[in-house]
DRENTI-728228 format. One record per residue (C-alpha): x, z, y. Coordinates in Angstrom, 1 decimal. Each point is the difference from the previous one (the first is absolute). Layout:
BEGIN
> c1; c3; c2
> X; Z; Y
...
//
This chain:
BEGIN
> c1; c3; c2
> -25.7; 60.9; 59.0
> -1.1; 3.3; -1.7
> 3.6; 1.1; 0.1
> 0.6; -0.5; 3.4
> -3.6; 1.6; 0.7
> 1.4; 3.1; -1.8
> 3.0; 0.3; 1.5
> -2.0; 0.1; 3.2
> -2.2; 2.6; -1.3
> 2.9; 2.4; -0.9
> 1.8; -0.3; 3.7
> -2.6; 1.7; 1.7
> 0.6; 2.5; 2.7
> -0.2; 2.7; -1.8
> 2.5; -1.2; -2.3
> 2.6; -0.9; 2.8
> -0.4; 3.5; 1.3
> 0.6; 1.6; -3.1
> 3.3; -1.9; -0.3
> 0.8; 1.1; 3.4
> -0.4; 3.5; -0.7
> 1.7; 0.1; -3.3
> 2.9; -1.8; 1.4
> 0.3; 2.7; 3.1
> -0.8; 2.7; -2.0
> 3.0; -0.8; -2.6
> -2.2; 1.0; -2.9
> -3.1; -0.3; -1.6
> -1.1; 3.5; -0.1
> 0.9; 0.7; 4.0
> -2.4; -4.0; 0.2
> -2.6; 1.9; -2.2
> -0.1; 3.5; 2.4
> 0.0; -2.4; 2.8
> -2.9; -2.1; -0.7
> -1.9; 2.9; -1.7
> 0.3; -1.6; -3.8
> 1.2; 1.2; -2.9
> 3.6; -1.5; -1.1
> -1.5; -1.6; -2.9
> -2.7; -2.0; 1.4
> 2.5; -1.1; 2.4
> 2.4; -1.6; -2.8
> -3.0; -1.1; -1.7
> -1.0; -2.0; 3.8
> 3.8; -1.3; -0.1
> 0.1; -1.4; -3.4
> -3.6; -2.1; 1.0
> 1.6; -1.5; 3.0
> 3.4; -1.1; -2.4
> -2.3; -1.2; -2.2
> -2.4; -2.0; 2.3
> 3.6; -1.6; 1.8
> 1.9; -0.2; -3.6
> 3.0; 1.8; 1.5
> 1.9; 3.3; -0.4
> -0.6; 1.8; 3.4
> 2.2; 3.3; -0.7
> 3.1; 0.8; -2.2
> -1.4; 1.9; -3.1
> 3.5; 1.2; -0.8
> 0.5; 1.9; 3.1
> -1.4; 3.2; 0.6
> -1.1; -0.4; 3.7
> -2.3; -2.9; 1.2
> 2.3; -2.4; 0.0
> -0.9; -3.3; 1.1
> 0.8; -3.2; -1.6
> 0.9; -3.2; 2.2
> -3.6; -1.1; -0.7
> -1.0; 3.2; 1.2
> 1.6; -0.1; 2.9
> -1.1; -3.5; 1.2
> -3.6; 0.8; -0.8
> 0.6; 3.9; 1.9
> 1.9; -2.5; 3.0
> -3.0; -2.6; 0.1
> -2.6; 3.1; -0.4
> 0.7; 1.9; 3.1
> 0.1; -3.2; 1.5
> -3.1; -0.8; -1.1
> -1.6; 3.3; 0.6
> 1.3; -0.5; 4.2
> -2.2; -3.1; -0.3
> -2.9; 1.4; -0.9
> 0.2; 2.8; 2.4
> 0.6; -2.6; 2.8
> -3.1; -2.1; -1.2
> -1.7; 3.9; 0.2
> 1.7; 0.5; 3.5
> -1.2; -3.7; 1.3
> -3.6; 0.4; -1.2
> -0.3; 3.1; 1.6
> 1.4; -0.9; 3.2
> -2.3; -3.0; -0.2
> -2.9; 1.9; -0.4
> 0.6; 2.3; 2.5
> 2.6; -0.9; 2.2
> 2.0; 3.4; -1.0
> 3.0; -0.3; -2.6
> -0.5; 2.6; -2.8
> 3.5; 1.1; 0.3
> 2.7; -0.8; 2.2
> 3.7; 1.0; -1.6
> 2.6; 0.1; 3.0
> 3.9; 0.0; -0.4
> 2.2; 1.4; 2.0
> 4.2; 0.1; 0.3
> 1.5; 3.5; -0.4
> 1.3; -0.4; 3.7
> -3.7; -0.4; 1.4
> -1.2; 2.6; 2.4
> -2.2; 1.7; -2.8
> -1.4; 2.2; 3.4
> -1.4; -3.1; 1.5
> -1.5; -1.2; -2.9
> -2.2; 3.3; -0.8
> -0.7; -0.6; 3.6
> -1.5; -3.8; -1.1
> -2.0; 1.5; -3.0
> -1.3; 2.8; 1.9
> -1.1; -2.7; 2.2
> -1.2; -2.0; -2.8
> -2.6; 2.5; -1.6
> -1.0; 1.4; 3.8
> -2.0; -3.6; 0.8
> -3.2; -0.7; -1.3
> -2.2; -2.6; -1.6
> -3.4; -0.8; 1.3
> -1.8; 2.2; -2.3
> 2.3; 3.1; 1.8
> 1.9; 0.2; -3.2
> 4.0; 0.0; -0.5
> 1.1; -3.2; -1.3
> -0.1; -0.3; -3.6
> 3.2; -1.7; -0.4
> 2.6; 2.6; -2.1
> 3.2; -0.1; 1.3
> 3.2; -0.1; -2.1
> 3.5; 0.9; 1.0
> 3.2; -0.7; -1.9
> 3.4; 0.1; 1.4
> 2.5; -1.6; -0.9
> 3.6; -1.7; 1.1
> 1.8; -3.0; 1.2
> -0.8; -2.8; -2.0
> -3.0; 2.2; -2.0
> -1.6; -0.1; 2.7
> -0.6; -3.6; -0.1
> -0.3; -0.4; -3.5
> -3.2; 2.5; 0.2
> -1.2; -2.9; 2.1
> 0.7; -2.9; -2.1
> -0.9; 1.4; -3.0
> -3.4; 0.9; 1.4
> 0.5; 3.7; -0.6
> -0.4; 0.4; 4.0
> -2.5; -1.8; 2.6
> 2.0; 1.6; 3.0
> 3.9; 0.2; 0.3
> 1.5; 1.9; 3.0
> 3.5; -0.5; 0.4
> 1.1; -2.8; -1.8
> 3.5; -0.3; 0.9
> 0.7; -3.7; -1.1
> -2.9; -2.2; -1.0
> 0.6; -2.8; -2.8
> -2.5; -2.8; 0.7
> -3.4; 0.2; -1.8
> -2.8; -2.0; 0.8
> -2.3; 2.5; -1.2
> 1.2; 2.6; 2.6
> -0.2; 0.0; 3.4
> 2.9; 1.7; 2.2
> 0.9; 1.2; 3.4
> 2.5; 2.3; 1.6
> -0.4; 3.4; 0.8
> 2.8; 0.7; 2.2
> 4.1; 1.3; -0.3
> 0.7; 2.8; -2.0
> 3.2; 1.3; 1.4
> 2.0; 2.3; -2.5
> 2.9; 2.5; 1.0
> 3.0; 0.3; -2.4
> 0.4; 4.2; 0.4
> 2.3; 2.8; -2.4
> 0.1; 3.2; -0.3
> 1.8; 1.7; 2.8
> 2.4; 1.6; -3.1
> 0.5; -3.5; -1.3
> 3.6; -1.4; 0.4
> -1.8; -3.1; 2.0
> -1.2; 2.3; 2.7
> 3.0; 0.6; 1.4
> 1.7; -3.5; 0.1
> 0.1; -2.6; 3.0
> -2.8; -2.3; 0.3
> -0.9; -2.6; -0.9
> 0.6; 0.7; -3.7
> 1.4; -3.1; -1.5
> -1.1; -1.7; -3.6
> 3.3; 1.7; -1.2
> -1.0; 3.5; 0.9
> -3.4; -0.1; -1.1
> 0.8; -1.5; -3.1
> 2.4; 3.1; -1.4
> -3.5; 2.5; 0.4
> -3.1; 0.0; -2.5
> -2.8; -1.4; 1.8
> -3.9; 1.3; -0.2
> -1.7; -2.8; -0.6
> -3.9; -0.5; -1.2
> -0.7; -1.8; -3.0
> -2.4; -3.3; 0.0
> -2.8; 0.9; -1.8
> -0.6; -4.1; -0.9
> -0.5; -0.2; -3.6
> 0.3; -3.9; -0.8
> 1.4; -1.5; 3.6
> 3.4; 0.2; 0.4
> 0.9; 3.6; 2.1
> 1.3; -0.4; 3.2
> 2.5; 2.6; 0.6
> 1.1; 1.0; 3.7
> 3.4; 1.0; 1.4
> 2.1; 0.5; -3.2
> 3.7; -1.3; 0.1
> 1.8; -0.8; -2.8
> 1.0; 2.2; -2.4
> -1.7; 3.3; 1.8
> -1.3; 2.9; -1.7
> -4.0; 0.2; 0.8
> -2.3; 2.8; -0.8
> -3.2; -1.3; -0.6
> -2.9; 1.5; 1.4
> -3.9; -0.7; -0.6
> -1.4; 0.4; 3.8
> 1.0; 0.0; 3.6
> -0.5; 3.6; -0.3
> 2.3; 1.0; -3.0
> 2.5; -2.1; 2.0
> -0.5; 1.7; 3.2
> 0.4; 3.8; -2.2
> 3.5; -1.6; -2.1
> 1.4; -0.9; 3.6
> -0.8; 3.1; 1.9
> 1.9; 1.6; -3.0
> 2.9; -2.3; 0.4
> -0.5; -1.5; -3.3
> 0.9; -3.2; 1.7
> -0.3; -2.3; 2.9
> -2.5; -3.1; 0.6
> -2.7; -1.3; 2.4
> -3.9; 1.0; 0.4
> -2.3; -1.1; 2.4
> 0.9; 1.6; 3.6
> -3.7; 1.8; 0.6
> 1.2; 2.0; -3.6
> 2.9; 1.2; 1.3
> -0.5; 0.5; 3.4
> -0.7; 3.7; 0.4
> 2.5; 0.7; -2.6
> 2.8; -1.6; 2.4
> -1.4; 1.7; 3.1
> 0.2; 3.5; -1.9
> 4.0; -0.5; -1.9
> -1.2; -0.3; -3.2
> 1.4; -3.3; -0.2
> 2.0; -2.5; 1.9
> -0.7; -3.5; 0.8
> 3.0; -2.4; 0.0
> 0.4; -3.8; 1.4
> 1.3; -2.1; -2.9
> 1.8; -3.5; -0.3
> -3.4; -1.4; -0.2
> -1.0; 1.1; 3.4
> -4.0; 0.3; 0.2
> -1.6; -0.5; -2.9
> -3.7; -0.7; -0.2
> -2.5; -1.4; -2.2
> -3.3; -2.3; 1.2
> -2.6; 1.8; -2.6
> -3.4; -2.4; -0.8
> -3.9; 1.0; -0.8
> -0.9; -2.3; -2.7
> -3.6; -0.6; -1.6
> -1.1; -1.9; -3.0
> -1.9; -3.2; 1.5
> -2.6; -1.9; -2.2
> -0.9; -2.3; 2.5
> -3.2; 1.5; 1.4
> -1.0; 3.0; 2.2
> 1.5; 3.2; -0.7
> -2.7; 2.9; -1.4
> -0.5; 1.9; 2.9
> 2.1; 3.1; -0.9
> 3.5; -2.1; -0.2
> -1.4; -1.7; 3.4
> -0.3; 3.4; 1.7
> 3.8; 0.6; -1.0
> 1.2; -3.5; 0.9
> -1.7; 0.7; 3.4
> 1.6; 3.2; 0.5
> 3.3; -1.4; -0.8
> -0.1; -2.8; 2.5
> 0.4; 3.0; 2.5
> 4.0; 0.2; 1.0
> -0.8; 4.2; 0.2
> -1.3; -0.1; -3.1
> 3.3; -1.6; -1.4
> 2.2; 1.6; 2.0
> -1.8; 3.2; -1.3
> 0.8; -1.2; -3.9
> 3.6; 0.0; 0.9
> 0.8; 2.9; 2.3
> -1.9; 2.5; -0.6
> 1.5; 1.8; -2.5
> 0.0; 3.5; 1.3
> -1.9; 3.2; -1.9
> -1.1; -2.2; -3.3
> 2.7; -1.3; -2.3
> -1.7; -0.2; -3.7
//
């Protein structure tokens, strides 16, 4: 029993949070200026926890921090952990107040990121009873495709806006936002530009496509529009994919509202494709736990229930692209 009591002893918070940080870090000396510590007091904190758990937690014979499978279990399990207690924080506070403490919102690359600085200017412009802004902090991450819902899953996220194909999770609750409808455009110097539409498989297939890379870390990544055997350039944003196809880097599809004034001015051409419209239902997705929602994610699931408001999220592109 006094074993197991000491291993609970030496996976305290702290501890987890120092294996975090060494682990992101890559080093022990970058974990030290991090946590404001000195290098050796930091090694001296490792070799208690190893010592306390009877395992090796980090190669010795590598120079970098190097973590041994032990280590990375325990690192795996920590920031699991650590999510835990911040949700047990995040609960009591709501509980005590009826305000979350923090509320981290994902959103899809192809989101209108316009509309939903709109939403958070909203947000902080209400007020409590006391005549104060709410004290919920807002987060926002973006992410793509199938990151997007594993931010929710994994309990990185509260709030997911534009979810483009929801697995089933009992833990999440999900409804649809509306159709994103995309637009397959080029270049007008691109050799596609000047061909007959629609542009079959064949055609389309012999040109590098744009395309946006998934951002989802352990889910499989869903990848949209690539034939077989195509050269892709891979992009991290809507945006970068807008800029390589204005340059006629390639051709591919983005959301309609992107490309829109781009079309109406020359600096690119939309052509109809063997697929004929293509279109995507996009979801809002919120972690459920079964009882009422703290009131800051209610006052976002009430605004979404508004069709403007979702229409908003999908269209209304124009004059912010981040």
């Amino acid at each position: 029993m006094t074993q197991i009591q000491d291993k609970r002893r030496a996976l305290t918070p702290e501890a987890l949070t120092m294996m975090d940080t060494i682990a992101r870090t890559g080093s022990f000396a970058a974990a030290a200026r991090e946590m404001g510590r000195v290098p050796s007091a930091l090694t001296y904190s490792v070799r208690q926890l190893e010592d306390a758990l009877d395992v090796l937690l980090f190669d010795r014979s590598s120079r970098q921090a190097v973590l041994t499978s032990a280590g990375q279990e325990l690192l795996i399990e920590g920031r699991r952990l650590l999510q835990e207690l911040d949700a047990v924080a995040n609960r009591v506070r709501r509980i005590a107040t009826g305000w979350e403490s923090e509320l981290t919102m994902v959103v899809d690359d192809a989101i209108a990121r316009r509309a939903v600085f709109d939403l958070m200017e909203a947000f902080y412009a209400q007020r409590c009873e006391d005549g104060t802004a709410p004290p919920t902090r807002l987060k926002l991450r973006v992410e793509v495709l199938a990151g997007t819902w594993e931010a929710l899953l994994h309990g990185e996220a509260d709030l997911a806006l534009g979810v483009p194909a929801p697995s089933a999770s009992s833990s999440i609750h999900c409804e649809p936002a509306g159709d994103l409808e995309f637009a397959f455009c080029v270049a007008p110097h691109h050799p596609l530009a000047a061909l007959p539409e629609p542009l079959t498989a064949a055609q389309i297939a012999e040109h590098r496509i744009v395309a946006v890379a998934d951002s989802a870390r352990m889910l499989t990544p869903i990848t949209v529009g690539l034939l077989p055997g195509q050269d892709v350039l891979t992009m991290p944003s809507v945006a970068t994919k807008l800029e390589a196809l204005l340059r006629g880097l390639g051709c591919g599809s983005l959301p309609t509202s992107v490309v829109r004034r781009h079309v109406e001015a020359g600096r690119l051409v939309r052509k109809a494709t063997y697929e004929g419209r293509r279109a995507s239902v996009m979801h809002y997705a919120w972690r459920d736990s079964g009882q009422a929602p703290g009131r800051g994610l209610a006052w976002w699931l009430e605004r979404l229930r508004n069709e403007t408001t979702r229409r908003a999220l999908l269209e209304q592109h124009e004059g912010l692209l981040l």
